[in-house]
C-alpha positions in Angstrom: -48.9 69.6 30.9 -47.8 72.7 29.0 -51.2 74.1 26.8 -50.6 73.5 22.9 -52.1 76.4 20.7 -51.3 76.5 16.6 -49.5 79.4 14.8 -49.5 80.7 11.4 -47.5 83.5 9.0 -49.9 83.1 6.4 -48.1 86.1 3.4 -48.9 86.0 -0.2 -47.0 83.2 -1.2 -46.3 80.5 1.5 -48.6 80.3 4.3 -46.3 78.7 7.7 -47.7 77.1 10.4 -46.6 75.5 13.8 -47.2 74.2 17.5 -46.4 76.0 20.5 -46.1 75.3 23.6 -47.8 78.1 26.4 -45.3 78.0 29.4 -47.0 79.6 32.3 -44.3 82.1 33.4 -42.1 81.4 30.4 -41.5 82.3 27.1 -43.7 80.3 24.6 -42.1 77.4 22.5 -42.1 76.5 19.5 -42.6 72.6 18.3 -40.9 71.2 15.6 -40.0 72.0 12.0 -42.8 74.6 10.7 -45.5 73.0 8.1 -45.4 75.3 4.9 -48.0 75.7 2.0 -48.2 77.4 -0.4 -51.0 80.2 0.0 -51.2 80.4 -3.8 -52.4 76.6 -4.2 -55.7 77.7 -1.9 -59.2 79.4 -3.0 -60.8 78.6 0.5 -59.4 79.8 3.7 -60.7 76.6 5.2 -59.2 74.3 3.2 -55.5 76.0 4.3 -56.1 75.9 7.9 -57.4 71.7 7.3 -54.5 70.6 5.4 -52.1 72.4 8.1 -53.8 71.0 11.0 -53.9 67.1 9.4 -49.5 68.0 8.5 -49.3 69.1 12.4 -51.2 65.4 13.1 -54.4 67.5 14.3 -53.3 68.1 18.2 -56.0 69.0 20.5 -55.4 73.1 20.9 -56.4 75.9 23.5 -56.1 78.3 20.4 -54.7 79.5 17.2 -53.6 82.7 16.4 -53.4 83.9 12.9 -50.8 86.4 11.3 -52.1 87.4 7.9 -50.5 89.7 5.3 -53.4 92.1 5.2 -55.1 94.7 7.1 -56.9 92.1 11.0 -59.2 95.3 11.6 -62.0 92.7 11.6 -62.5 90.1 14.4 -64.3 87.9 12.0 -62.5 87.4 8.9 -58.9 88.7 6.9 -58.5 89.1 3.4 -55.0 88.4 2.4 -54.2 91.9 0.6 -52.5 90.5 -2.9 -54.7 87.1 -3.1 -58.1 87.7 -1.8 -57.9 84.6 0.0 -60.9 84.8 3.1 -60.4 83.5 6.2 -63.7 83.5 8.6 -62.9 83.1 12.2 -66.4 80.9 12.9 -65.6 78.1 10.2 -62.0 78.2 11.2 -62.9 77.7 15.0 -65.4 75.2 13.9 -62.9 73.1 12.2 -59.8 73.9 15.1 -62.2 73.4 18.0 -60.5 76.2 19.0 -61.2 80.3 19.3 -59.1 81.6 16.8 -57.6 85.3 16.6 -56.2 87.5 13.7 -53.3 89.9 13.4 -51.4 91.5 11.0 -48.3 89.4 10.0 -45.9 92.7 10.3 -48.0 93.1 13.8 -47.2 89.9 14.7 -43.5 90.0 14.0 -43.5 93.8 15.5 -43.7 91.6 19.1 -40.7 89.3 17.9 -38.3 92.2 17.7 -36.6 91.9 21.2 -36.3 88.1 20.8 -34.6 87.3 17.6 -31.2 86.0 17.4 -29.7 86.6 13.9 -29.2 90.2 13.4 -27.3 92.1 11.0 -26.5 95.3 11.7 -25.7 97.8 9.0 -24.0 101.1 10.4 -25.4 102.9 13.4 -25.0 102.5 16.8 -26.0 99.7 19.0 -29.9 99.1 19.1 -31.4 100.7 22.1 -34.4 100.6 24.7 -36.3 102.8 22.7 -38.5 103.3 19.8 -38.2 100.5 16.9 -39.2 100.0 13.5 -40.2 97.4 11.2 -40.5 97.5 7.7 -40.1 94.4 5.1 -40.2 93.8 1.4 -42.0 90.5 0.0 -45.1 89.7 -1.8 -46.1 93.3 -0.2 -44.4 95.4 2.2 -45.2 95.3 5.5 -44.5 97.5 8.5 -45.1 98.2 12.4 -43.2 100.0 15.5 -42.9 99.1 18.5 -42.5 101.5 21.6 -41.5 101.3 25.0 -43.8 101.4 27.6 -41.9 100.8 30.7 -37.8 99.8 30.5 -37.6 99.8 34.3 -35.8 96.9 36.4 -34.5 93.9 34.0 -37.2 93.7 31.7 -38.8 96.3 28.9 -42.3 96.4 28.1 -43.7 97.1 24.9 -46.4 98.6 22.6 -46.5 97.1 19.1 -48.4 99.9 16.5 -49.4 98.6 13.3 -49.1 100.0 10.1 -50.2 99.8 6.6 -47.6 102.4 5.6 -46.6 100.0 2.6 -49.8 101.3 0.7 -48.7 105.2 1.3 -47.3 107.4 -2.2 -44.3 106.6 -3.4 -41.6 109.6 -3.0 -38.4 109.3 -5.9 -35.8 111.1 -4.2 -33.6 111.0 -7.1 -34.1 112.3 -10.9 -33.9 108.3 -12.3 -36.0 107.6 -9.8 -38.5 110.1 -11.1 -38.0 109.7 -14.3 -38.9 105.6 -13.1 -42.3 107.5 -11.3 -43.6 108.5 -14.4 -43.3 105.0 -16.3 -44.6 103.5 -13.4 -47.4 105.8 -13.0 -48.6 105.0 -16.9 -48.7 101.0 -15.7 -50.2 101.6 -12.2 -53.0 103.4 -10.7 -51.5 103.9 -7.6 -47.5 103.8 -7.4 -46.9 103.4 -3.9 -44.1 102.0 -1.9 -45.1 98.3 -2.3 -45.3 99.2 -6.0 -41.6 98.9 -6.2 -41.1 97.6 -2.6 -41.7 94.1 -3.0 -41.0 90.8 -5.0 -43.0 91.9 -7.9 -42.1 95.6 -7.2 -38.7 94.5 -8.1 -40.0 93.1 -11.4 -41.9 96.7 -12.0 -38.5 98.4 -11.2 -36.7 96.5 -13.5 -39.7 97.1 -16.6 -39.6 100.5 -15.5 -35.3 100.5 -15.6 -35.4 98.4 -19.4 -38.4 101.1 -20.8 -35.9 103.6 -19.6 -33.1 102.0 -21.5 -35.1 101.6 -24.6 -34.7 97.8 -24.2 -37.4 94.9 -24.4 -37.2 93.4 -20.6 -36.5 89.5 -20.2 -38.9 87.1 -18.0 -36.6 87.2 -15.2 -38.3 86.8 -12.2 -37.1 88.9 -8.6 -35.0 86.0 -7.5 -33.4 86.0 -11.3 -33.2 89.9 -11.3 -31.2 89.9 -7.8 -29.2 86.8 -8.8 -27.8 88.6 -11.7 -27.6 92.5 -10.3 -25.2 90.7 -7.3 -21.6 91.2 -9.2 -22.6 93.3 -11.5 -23.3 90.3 -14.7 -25.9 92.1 -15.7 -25.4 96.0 -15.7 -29.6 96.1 -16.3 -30.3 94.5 -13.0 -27.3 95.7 -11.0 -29.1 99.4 -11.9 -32.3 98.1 -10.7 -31.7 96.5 -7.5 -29.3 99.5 -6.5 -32.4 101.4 -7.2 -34.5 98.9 -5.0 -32.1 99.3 -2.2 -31.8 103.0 -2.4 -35.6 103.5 -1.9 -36.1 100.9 0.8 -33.5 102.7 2.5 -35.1 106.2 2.1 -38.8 104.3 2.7 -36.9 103.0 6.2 -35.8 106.4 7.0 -38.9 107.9 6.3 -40.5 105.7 9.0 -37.5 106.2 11.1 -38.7 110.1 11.5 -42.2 109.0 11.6 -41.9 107.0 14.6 -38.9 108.6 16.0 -37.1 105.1 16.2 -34.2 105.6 17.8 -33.9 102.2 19.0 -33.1 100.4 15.2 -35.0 100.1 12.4 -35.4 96.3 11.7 -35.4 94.9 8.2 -37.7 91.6 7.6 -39.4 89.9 5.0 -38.3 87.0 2.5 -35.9 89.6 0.1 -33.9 91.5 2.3 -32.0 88.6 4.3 -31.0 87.3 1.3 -29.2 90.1 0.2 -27.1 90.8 3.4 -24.0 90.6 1.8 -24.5 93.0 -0.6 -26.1 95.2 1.6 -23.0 97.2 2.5 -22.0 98.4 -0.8 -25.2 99.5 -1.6 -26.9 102.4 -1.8 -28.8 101.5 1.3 -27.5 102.8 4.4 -26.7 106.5 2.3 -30.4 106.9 1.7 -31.3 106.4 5.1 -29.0 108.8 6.6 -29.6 111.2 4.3 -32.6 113.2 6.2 -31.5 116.8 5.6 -31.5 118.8 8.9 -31.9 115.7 10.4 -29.2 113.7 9.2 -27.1 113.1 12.2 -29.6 111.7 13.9 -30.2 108.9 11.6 -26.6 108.4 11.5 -26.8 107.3 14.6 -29.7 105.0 14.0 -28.8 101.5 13.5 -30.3 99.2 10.3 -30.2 95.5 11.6 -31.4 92.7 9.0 -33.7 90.1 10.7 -32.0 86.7 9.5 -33.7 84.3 12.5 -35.2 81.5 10.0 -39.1 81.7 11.0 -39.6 85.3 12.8 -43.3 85.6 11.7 -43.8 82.5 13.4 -41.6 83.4 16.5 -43.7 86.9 16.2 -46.4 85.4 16.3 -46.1 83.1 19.3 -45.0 86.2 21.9 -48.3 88.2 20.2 -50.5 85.4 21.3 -48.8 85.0 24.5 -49.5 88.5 25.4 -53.4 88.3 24.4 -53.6 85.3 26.3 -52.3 87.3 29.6 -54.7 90.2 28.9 -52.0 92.7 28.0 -51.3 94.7 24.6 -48.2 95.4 24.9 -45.1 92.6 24.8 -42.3 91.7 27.7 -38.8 90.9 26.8 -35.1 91.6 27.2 
């Protein structure tokens, strides 16, 4: 009988868990529909991880392997970055019976990359065998690479790097923009991409857009801001997500150079996919091929939204599948 471990994609706002099944000389499975929380009802890392394993009927597991939407440089607890929620690994394998490991949740869906099914792709040219990117806006912005180690015979092997790149200095590449820099910078003490690269960096672009406009801003929240930009209903919030989309497509060009990503720069997290429609009129795919000297290059670049419906999960199950055969690296098509 197949070995059952538990996954999670535990971000800032909904914490998701699951069953998988190990298949020796497979690709691991997932069970079932996913158990999700809400990472925002917790104060006790413990508590989470006991009300996900009495929802998944508290199987008997070989081990659990935790995505978290924060910095896993520590083997015995995560912090989740925009929460401060604490998870220890020695009361969580305590209560799991289980030995329990930590990632990063962009980390984790890094290794997902050459197994997901619903991709958009926005201009370029096909993906390739070589150098990807990840980068995703939603309760933070996350993002990873992932590079070839071997493509020889049928199979590619990969390298997954991590990245905190989300927390780097914002760069405006456009006079609104900095003229959007400096309001930010009175309300923030660090703008940085996540500042306006994320659900609430949305909100902060669209303060940042009414202050410019001389206007008292409504209590919209992201998903009201995007709802109303889409068709241009309200001219406020079409300004500010074309804004939004013009500097995650210069952020995902910027890591494009960085990591030399030939292969596609991927586009996850809980905003993006929801936009897809919209995505080709936007201001998007411009900013990422506009690179100066190296322009053409990231013309050639594809941009391909992630729209499978659990990829941190499905992440997450081929990262524990390659710690559990002692390699760091990640095998797929």
């Amino acid at each position: 009988m197949a070995d059952l471990a538990l996954i999670g994609d535990i971000g800032a706002t909904n914490a998701r868990f699951s069953l998988c099944r190990e298949v020796v000389g497979g690709s691991p499975e997932l069970l079932d529909t996913p158990v999700i929380l809400s990472t925002q009802a917790y104060t006790e890392g413990e508590a989470l991880l006991r009300d996900a394993a009495e929802a998944l009927q508290k199987p008997k597991l070989t081990g659990a392997l935790l995505a978290v939407a924060g910095p896993a440089s520590h083997a015995d607890y995560v912090v989740i970055t925009n929460t401060g929620l604490v998870l220890q690994r020695a009361s969580l394998e305590t209560l799991l019976r289980a030995p329990v490991a930590f990632v990063n949740d962009f980390f984790a869906m890094a290794s997902g990359l050459p197994f997901f099914q619903r991709l958009v792709q926005i201009g370029g040219q096909a993906p390739t065998l070589d150098t990807k990117a990840l980068l995703g806006p939603g309760s933070g912005l996350g993002m990873a690479g992932l590079i070839p180690v071997s493509v020889g015979g049928a199979e590619a092997s990969w390298q997954v790097i991590a990245s905190e790149g989300g927390h780097a200095d914002l760069a405006p590449g456009s006079p609104l923009e900095a003229e959007l820099w400096t309001i930010l910078n009175q309300a923030h003490d660090h703008v940085c991409w996540e500042t306006v690269l994320s659900g609430p960096g949305l909100r902060n672009v669209y303060d940042a857009m009414c202050s410019l406009w001389g206007i008292t801003p409504e209590a919209l929240s992201s998903e009201e801001i995007s709802a109303q930009a889409v068709g241009g209903a309200n001219p406020i919030c079409h300004q500010t997500l074309d804004v939004f989309l013009g500097l995650l497509g210069t952020a995902a060009g910027n890591l494009a150079l960085t990591l030399n990503a030939r292969g596609g720069v991927y586009l996850g997290g809980g905003i993006v996919p929801q936009l897809v429609n919209h995505l080709a009129d936007s201001p998007l795919r411009r900013r990422f091929e506009e690179r100066g000297e190296l322009s053409s290059l990231a013309k050639n670049i594809p941009l391909l939204v992630i729209c499978d419906e659990q990829p941190g999960l499905v992440g997450a199950s081929h990262c524990l599948d390659q710690l559990n055969a002692g390699r760091p690296g990640l095998s797929g098509p």
